[in-house]
Steps between C-alpha positions, in 0.01 A plus 500: 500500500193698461363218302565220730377692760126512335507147425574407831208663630282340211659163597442457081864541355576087428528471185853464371617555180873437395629648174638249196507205784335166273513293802339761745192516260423118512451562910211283626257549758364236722153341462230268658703139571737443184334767272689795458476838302691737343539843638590642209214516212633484118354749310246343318160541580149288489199691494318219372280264710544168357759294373500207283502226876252724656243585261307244526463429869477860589242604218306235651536568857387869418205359313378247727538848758162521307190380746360402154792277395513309804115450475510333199783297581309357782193448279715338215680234784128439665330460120811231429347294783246222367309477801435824546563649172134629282680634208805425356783621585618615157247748499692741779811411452563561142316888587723519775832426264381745263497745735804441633677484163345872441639625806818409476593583183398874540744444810761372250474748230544762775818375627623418135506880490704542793761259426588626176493858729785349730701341231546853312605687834736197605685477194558885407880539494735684709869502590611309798841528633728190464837455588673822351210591253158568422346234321094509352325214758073506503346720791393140647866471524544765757582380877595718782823648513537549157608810323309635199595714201202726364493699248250775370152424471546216665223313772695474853433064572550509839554726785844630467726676713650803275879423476631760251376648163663715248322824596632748682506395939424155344089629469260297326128621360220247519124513382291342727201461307427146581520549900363810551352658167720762440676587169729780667847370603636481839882434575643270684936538607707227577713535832808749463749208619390256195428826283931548567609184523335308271669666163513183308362101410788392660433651814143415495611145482699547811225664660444283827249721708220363707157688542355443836132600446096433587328194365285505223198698485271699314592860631572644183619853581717411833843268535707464761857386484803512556836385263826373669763542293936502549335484905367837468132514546262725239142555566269453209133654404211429256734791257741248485256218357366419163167318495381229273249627223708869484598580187872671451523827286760720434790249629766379211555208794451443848598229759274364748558171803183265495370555889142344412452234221154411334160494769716658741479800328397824603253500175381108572457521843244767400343293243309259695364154470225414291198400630179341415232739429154369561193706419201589711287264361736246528535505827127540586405184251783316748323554794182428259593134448559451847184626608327311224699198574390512890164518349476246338695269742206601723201455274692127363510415922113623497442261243683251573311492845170436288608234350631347814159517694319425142686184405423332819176500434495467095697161572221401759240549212719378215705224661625328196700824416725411808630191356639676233667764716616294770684810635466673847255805523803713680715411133217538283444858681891618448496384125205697434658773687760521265270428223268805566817714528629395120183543386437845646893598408307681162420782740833597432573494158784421338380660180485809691845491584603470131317693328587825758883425346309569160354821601811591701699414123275668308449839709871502459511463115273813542732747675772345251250567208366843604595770181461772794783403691745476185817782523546595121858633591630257682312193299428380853139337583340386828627202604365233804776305572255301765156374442424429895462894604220658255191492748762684765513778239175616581538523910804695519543771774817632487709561240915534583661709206862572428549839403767513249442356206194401585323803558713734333725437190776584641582798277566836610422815290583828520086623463549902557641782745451823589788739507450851654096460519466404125400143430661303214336189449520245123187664373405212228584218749611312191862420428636748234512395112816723426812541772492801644865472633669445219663785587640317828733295397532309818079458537351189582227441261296292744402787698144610435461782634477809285360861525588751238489824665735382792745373229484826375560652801796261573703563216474872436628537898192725521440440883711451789323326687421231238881464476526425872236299481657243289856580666370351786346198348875401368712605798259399815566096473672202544489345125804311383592556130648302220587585177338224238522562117605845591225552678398570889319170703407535844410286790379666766381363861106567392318506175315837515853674573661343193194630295522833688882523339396345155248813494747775566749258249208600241459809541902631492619430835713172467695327805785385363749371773583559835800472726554518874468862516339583158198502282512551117193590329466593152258838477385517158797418327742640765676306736515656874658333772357540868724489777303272789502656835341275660199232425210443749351197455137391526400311782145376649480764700660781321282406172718751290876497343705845435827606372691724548727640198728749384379570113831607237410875579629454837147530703362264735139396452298207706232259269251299696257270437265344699137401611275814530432495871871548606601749188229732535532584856860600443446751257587828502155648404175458434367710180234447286736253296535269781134537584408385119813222504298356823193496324630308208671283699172394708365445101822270443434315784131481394602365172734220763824633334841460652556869595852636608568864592788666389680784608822676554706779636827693467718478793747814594885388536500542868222364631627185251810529735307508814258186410809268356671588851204378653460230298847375560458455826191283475681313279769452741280387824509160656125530628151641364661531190222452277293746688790789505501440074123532477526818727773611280316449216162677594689804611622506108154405374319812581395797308479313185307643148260283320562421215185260407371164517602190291214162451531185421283227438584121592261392227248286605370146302198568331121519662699425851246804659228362316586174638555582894151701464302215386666228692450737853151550401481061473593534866862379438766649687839610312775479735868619300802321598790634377907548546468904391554755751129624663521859337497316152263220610274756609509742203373183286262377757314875408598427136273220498254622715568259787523813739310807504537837652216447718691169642664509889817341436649314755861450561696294720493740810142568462454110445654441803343748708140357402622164611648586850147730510311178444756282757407737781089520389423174426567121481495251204176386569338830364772593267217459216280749670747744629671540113128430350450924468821491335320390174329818492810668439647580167895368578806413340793279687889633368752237709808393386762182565655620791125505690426179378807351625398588824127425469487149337713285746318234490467428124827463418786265629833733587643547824300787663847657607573565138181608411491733820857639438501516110390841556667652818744729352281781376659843342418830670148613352424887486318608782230698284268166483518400808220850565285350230491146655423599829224736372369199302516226806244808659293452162526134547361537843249765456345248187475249796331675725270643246385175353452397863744166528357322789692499777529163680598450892872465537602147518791230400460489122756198478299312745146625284637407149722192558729622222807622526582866459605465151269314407212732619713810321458336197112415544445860564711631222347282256141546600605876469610460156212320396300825612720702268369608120859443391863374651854539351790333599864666421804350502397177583698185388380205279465335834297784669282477234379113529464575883300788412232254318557228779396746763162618318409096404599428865251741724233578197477153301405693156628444136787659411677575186879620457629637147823606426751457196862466694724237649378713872181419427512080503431501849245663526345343204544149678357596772154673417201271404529635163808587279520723221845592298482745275749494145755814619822603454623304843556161342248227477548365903158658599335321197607168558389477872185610434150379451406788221684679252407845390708771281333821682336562854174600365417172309476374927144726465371256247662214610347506875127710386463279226665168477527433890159598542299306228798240609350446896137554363516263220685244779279570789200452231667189423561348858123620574324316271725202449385461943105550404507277193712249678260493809175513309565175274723314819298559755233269382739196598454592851089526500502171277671356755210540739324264268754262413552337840840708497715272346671774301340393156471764211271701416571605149644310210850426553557696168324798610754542797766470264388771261269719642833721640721369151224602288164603586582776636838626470520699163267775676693470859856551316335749300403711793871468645675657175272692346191653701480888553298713724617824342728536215841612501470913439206518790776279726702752465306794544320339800784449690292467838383139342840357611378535857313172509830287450671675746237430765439144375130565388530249241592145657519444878337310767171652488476459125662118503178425738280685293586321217511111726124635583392608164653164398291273747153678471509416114606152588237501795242626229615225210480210669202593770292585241555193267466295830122652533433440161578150487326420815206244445551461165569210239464424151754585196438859545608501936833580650465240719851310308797584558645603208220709394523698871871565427468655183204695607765647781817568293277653171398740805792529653681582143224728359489685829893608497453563143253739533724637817775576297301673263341718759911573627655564139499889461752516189303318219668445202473195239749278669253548813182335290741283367643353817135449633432340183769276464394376883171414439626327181766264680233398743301412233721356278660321807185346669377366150890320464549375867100389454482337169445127488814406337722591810279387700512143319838514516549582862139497735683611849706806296176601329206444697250780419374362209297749300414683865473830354336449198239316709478830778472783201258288310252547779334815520495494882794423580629840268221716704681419812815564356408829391343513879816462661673717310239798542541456924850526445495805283241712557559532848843615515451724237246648699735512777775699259282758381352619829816500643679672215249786575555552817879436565719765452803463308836399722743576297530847573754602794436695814515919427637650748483933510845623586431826655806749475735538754780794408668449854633194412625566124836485466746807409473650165246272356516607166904513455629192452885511368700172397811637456740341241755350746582118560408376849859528686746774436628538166855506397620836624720344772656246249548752210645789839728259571617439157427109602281436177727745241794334277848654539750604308826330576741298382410188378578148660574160274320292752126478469186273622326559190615208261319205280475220703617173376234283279519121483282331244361277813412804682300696254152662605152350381477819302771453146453867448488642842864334564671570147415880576651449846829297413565751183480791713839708594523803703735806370578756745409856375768698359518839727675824437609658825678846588820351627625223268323204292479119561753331321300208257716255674322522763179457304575182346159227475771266614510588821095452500481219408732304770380336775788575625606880558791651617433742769623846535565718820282832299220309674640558839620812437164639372240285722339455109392222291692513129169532376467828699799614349460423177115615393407889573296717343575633123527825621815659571311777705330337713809286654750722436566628826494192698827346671550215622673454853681214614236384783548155647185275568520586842478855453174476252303264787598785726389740236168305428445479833505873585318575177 
């Protein structure tokens, strides 16, 4: 009832979902007229853009998206146009299919690559339930409504409601390393009505329940739901739900109902679409080719309008020449209108256009090439898996990072601890040549830490408090334990606390099994069971675990672990031990090691009595009971002795410090994104030296009392002023998912209700913070009124702003952030994270970059301007959605300092010149034109238009764009501050477009001017008054002149430089003396008319002097110009330094004592393992079972041969068990009754409110179960039970 009561007021519980109903599943929704769609998604998926009908018209609509495309397009249709055509159309349009052809077959190859992605993940097999058994059908198979059999290690394909599974309560453990990063495993626990009733396949097929629930969406840690079932009504939560991507562990089988088939997934609706990522420079030559289109639309009307008023009066003078063009002077005028605007369409190159896809290719090949960016251990090399995004490299701003796997390894060691003041650290650092505990017979040889002396200490029992010290380590937890190969595994709810149990495992203190009410642990060679009192569980707020236990003597003693600020304040003393422990645990934390402090006590028999009495009667109250417990529990956790300090180190990738420092000190901003809890998050973010102690971290209270600070002082207009001091400040942003479900409402698409109420049932918090937070909202306030934040007139803001209220929250948070030195996002999901990116491009427009390695990290990937994935342990998701592939986070130092920037140099070099050299040798049309009545005739020889951009000068042009250097690739790196000039777009913009279009025209202006005023009143064999002789005079100037240009530009010589320049001057030559000889011309005059022109121009000595002229007042000048203003411009690359003065009153509490304790982020399994919920039972066994082989046909057989023979060969045995009061008969253990789909069922299962499976596996151990009994409890009485509990 509860759960139709929430869905009611979220007006979001519609979808429907009816168990093992065929007909149900085929439900359609109406569409638009006669189209309709299915409500109900199959579970395949199609991440890839194209298919094989809509490649081709939607590559092409995306390129012809191009300015430049649809440019030439025009140009091609007007050249194919007799009338008005002054080249032939050939010439463009075979360019322009070239270019096209490039294009899309990088688009192809792409989505080759995701195709083959899909197919794998559609056809992985699983077991589908049909008619009375489970038969193997391909994940794409899946529709909603069906029921699913996993087993062990397998990947979860679709969202499932949990039905049943054969552990104890009907639990299941997933890894949820592809949706949130983490390796630890969480449980999930079917619903206790199916946990009872659904005993066997045969019920399962019988199962007819219906799941009333909320539509799709991409809310991946809240469902709400509700399952009607035999008309009772159950409510259902996100613990009942197992995502797509999770991974199941420690299950023999489990049972799951399809709620959410393929993209309407949890996981896919976080995934995102793909987009089409454009560069910088792309964008800016659109709006290029528009301006220079306008342009020359304007200067073809200018001309045009000269001829117009000059042929009026030409055919006055010449009046035969009207007879043979009988045509109006209004047609006349529009054909040489579109005449002039063919002939001026070389101001935008085609050649330009193709050769960039060159450099863009070969600047790729590069990063793919580069020897520094191989990973020896993984064989794993740079990859760019696109060509179009090089250039962008070098602008970047922010970087988004993942944090696990990405920035750490993922790997937790045990580094060092200090026990009773002494510190005990792996001295060497190096793993050990010879096992040191070979005398342990239960070690684990992967541990690595090792320190003689305490060894020493350990095993001669020398000192007490060394013994306690690892006592605690293997009582104070929530690990689970199985025996494998005789030997002890563990899965525990975090990584460091399974390597915090592994430690005391190595050193003599081995967990070996617990039950409800006991722990057995195995002290150096002796086994010694605990009797559990009573286990507090860590919490958010509570930040430590303890447990209380009576040890075989008979004594009761209290262990405790926890994060140094709450375990040190309930201590009994403080002596000169605890004075030292503090001290080495600020060191610890210097070092940014996972510290926990632990510490114990022994408890006297009646104040036990008094505190159980107490804490009964929380136990038993209807209201406040969390807060009564945590009462309870203080009261217990006082007086405690220290015992020392344990540290671990989540490892970190390699150079990731190194990294971080040079990439801040490029300007770039490192913003972490991650699923960890923000203790952990933060602990790294000091690891890698994204935070500092000198940092003002703000969290979400302080964040929001600096924006309703700002609301009341100011309006949007000045929000850059009234946050500009902010800059000054050294700061550090710490939010998490919750905040930024509330903050970014309108970025992303669900109903605000459910965003709003997703998180309105909040526990009871400790009232100890809520002190610190109000004495920090002062801080917060003082720091405004110190840095004097203007303080504007009171007025309607809404009114002011024209934005709505969210939508200014979210300006003013991300303007704030920008301000920050460093932000880190916890707990966020995949979809949080792409928001995150969208809200930074949205109010900042910069370059940003996301890198990550998992499944949670697609989004965001997809969403940033730049994608890299790196090669982890998370699958290969991240890597095929992205633009770059990298095997470790530091390679992104040389990959953006190096390759990006000699990338967006070497194209902005590229663009630059291809403008001036374009505009110096075109421009001449238009001045000829001046003299040629404007009637749109040529200046130069046809041929000299067609090669001058082909081959006269493209070998040094294409040279610059993949190979020119400023600095080489060491002094990138160590001058980081270089990078600066991409980021601000130094390189190529509108100023330096129309410094190039007016470098371009004075050297034209300069060419043909001065061979004008030579040839002025002269005649003769030697003149310029032909002309033939005037054009070559112009293009050997205009040719020579962006020769010597680009040798004035090159700063990276090498012999391919000479060579190119070379090769140019020697296909003019050998060119000219070809499309000049007197053979072609014989064979065709009008294809070949300049007849020995060249050879008759450089045979006259005047004509080279005014060459050489030309060239000089092209040269000299501007290279006067560089040089003086070389030596007096300073260099802007380098940032703005600000001085941070020092400000203790706003530092936050305990600077220097940072503690990540070794917990998971929600409590651990104390309540399950209490409860004896997760613990097997001894009982007597049942024949009827849900774990059987399901039933193979040869049609139904998975794509993988050797993935289904393991599954249809494999047959479950129950275990054989030994109990105190009789023995399973082996009747009742027969495979027969296994493998049966159908089973007959016996009334033990309503007797004992167990599964068989419960009753037939326990632990080996006669001790440890030995005492149980087993009442006769109907299902009724354990919901009532469950219920209390």
């Amino acid at each position: 009832a509860l759960g139709i009561h929430v869905c009611q007021n979220l007006l979001t519980c519609t979808w429907e979902v009816k168990a093992n109903n065929y007909v149900f599943q085929k439900k359609f929704k109406k569409g638009f007229l006669c189209w309709r769609k299915k409500k109900y998604k199959s579970n395949a998926i199609h991440t890839a853009k194209y298919n094989i009908f809509s490649f081709l018209p939607l590559n092409l609509y995306e390129q012809f998206h191009r300015m430049s495309n649809l440019y030439f397009l025009l140009i091609v249709i007007l050249q194919a146009i007799p009338e008005i055509s002054t080249l032939p159309w050939f010439t463009l349009f075979a360019p322009l299919v070239c270019l096209v052809i490039i294009r899309a077959s990088r688009d192809l190859v792409d989505d080759i690559g995701r195709h083959r992605s899909d197919r794998a993940i559609n056809n992985r097999p699983c077991q589908i339930l049909r008619g009375k058994s489970f038969t193997w059908r391909k994940w794409k198979n899946l529709c909603v409504g069906d029921v699913v059999c996993l087993r062990k290690d397998s990947i979860v394909p679709a969202d499932l409601l949990l039905l049943a599974s054969t552990e104890p309560s009907s639990l299941c453990y997933v890894e949820t390393a592809d949706i949130d990063g983490e390796t630890n495993l969480k449980f999930r626990q079917a619903l206790t009505v199916t946990h009872h009733e659904l005993t066997s396949i045969r019920r399962i097929a019988a199962f007819h329940g219906t799941v009333i629930c909320e539509e799709p969406n991409s809310r991946m840690h809240n469902f709400v739901g509700s399952l009607e079932w035999n008309n009772k009504i159950y409510p259902l939560d996100i613990g009942n739900l197992l995502l797509r991507g999770c991974k199941v562990r420690n299950v023999d089988a489990c049972y799951g109902l399809v709620i959410y088939a393929g993209v309407d997934t949890k996981i896919m609706m976080n995934c995102g679409k793909i987009h089409l990522k454009r560069t910088k420079i792309d964008l800016l030559m659109n709006k290029l080719v528009v301006v220079i289109f306008l342009s020359l639309v304007l200067i073809s009307l200018a001309l045009t309008l000269g001829f117009r008023v000059m042929i009026k009066d030409f055919k006055l003078k010449h009046y035969y020449v009207s007879a043979k063009y009988p045509r109006t002077v209004t047609m006349e005028s529009f054909f040489i209108f579109w005449g002039f605007l063919i002939l001026l369409s070389t101001m935008v190159p085609m050649a330009m256009f193709i050769l960039a896809e060159f450099i863009y290719l070969g600047n790729s090949l590069f990063i793919s090439w580069d020897t520094e960016m191989y990973y020896e251990p993984q064989d794993t090399q740079a990859k760019a898996r696109s060509t179009s995004l090089n250039d962008q490299l070098g602008q970047v701003q922010y970087i988004f990072s993942d944090k696990t796997g990405t920035l750490t390894q993922n790997v937790m060691n045990f580094n060092k601890c200090c026990i009773n003041g002494n510190v005990y650290d792996n001295k060497d650092g190096t793993p050990y040549q010879e096992n040191p505990y070979r005398w342990n017979k239960f070690a684990d040889g992967k541990l690595l830490f090792y320190n003689k002396q305490l060894l020493h200490i350990v095993r001669h029992r020398q000192d007490k408090v060394v013994q306690e010290f690892w006592r605690v380590l293997a009582i104070c937890h929530t690990v689970m334990v199985q025996e494998k190969d005789n030997l002890p595994s563990y899965q525990a709810a975090s990584p460091d606390e399974e390597a915090l149990v592994t430690a005391a495992r190595n050193f003599g203190y081995v967990f070996r099994s617990r039950t409800q009410d006991t722990i057995t642990v195995v002290e150096l060679g002796e086994e010694r069971v605990y009797q559990v009192l009573a286990m507090m569980d860590f919490n958010s707020t509570r930040k430590r675990m303890s447990v209380l236990v009576r040890n075989p003597e008979g004594s009761i003693c209290l262990y405790t672990k926890g994060a140094d600020t709450v375990v040190l304040e309930r201590l009994r003393k403080r002596g000169e031990t605890e004075i030292t422990t503090e001290e080495i645990l600020a060191a610890f934390a210097e070092q940014t090691l996972r510290t926990l402090c632990l510490a114990y006590k022994e408890v006297a028999e009646d104040a036990y009595e008094e505190w159980e009495s107490q804490h009964h009667e929380a136990c038993l109250l209807l209201q406040n009971r969390a807060k009564a417990l945590h009462q309870v529990y203080n009261n217990m956790e006082q007086n405690l002795e220290l015992l020392g300090v344990t540290a671990i180190e989540d490892k970190l990738q390699d150079g990731v410090p190194d990294t971080i420092k040079c990439l801040k000190k490029a300007n770039i901003k490192v913003w972490v994104l991650t699923g960890d809890k923000q203790e952990t998050a933060i602990n790294i973010g000091f690891a890698c030296q994204l935070l500092t102690e000198n940092m003002l971290i703000l969290e979400e209270k302080e964040i929001n009392r600096i924006l309703e600070i700002y609301w009341e002082n100011s309006n949007l207009q000045n929000s850059s002023d009234n946050l500009k001091f902010l800059s000054q400040v050294n700061m550090a942003m710490v939010i998490n998912g919750e905040f930024l479900d509330q903050l970014l409402l309108s970025l992303h698409n669900e109903p605000r209700a459910l965003v709003r109420n997703a998180v309105a049932d909040e526990a009871w918090h400790e009232p100890g913070p809520v002190r610190r937070d109000f004495l920090q909202a002062r801080r917060i306030s003082q720091f405004f009124r110190n840095f004097g934040a203007p303080v504007a007139s009171m007025q309607s803001k809404t009114s002011n702003t024209h934005e709505s209220p969210e939508v200014w929250r979210e300006h003013a948070f991300a303007d704030l952030a920008s301000r920050c030195q460093a932000v880190i996002c916890c707990r966020v999901t995949p979809k949080q994270k792409a928001l995150i990116v969208a809200l930074v491009k949205k109010y900042h427009k910069v370059v940003t970059l996301a890198i990550g390695d998992g499944a949670n990290d697609v989004n965001m990937i997809k969403t940033a301007d730049i994608g890299v994935g790196l090669t982890g342990q998370e699958g290969m998701q991240a890597v095929q959605n992205s633009d770059y592939v990298l095997a470790q986070f530091r390679f992104l130092q040389r990959l953006l300092l190096v390759h990006g920037r000699w990338s967006y140099m070497r194209v902005c070099k590229f663009l630059r010149f291809f403008f001036y050299k374009t505009v110096a040798c075109m421009m001449g049309q238009i001045w000829f034109s001046f003299y040629s009545g404007f009637t749109a005739q040529p200046l130069y020889e046809g041929w000299f238009l067609a090669l001058f951009n082909l081959l006269y000068s493209t070998l040094p042009v294409l040279y610059i764009g993949l190979f020119e250097q400023d600095v080489n690739a060491e002094q990138s790196l160590e001058m980081p501050s270089l990078y600066v000039a991409g980021q601000k777009d130094e390189l190529f913009n509108y100023c330096v477009f129309l410094q190039a279009i007016a470098h371009g025209m004075v050297t034209s202006l300069v060419n043909f001017f001065m061979t004008v005023w030579a040839s002025q009143d002269t005649a003769g064999p030697a003149s310029l008054s032909d002309y033939q002789s005037f054009a070559v005079v112009v293009a050997l100037s205009g040719l020579l002149s962006v020769t010597i240009e680009v040798i004035l530009v090159i700063k990276y010589w090498t012999v391919l430089c000479v060579a190119t320049i070379l090769l140019s001057c020697g296909f003019y030559a050998v060119m000219t003396c070809v499309t000049q000889s007197f053979w072609l011309y014989r064979i065709s005059p009008p294809t070949f008319p300049f007849l020995y022109a060249d050879y008759n121009v450089l045979t006259q000595s005047s004509h080279l002097l005014l060459i050489l002229l030309n060239v000089s007042l092209n040269t000299l000048p501007m290279l006067a110009i560089r040089v003086i203003h070389k030596g007096h411009s300073a260099p802007s690359w380098y940032p703005e330094v600000f001085t941070v003065e020092s400000m203790p009153y706003i530092c936050r509490e305990s600077p220097g004592r940072r503690s990540s304790y070794a917990f998971s982020h929600h409590e651990g399994y104390a309540n399950l393992i209490t409860q004896g919920t997760i613990l097997r039972k001894s009982t007597e066994a049942s024949g009827e079972t849900l774990y059987e082989s399901p039933t193979v046909s040869d049609e139904e057989l998975p794509s993988s041969p050797k993935e289904a023979f393991q599954y249809s060969r494999k047959t479950s045995f129950l275990r054989k068990i030994n109990q105190h009061q009789g023995k399973v008969s082996s009747e009742d253990l027969q495979p027969s009754t296994m493998n049966s789909s159908f089973t007959e069922e016996r009334q033990s299962t309503f007797i004992t409110g167990t599964h068989p499976w419960e009753e037939a596996q326990s632990y080996q151990k006669g001790s440890d179960l030995g005492n149980l009994s087993v009442s006769s409890t109907t299902p009724q009485q354990l919901d009532k039970k469950n219920q209390i509990a």
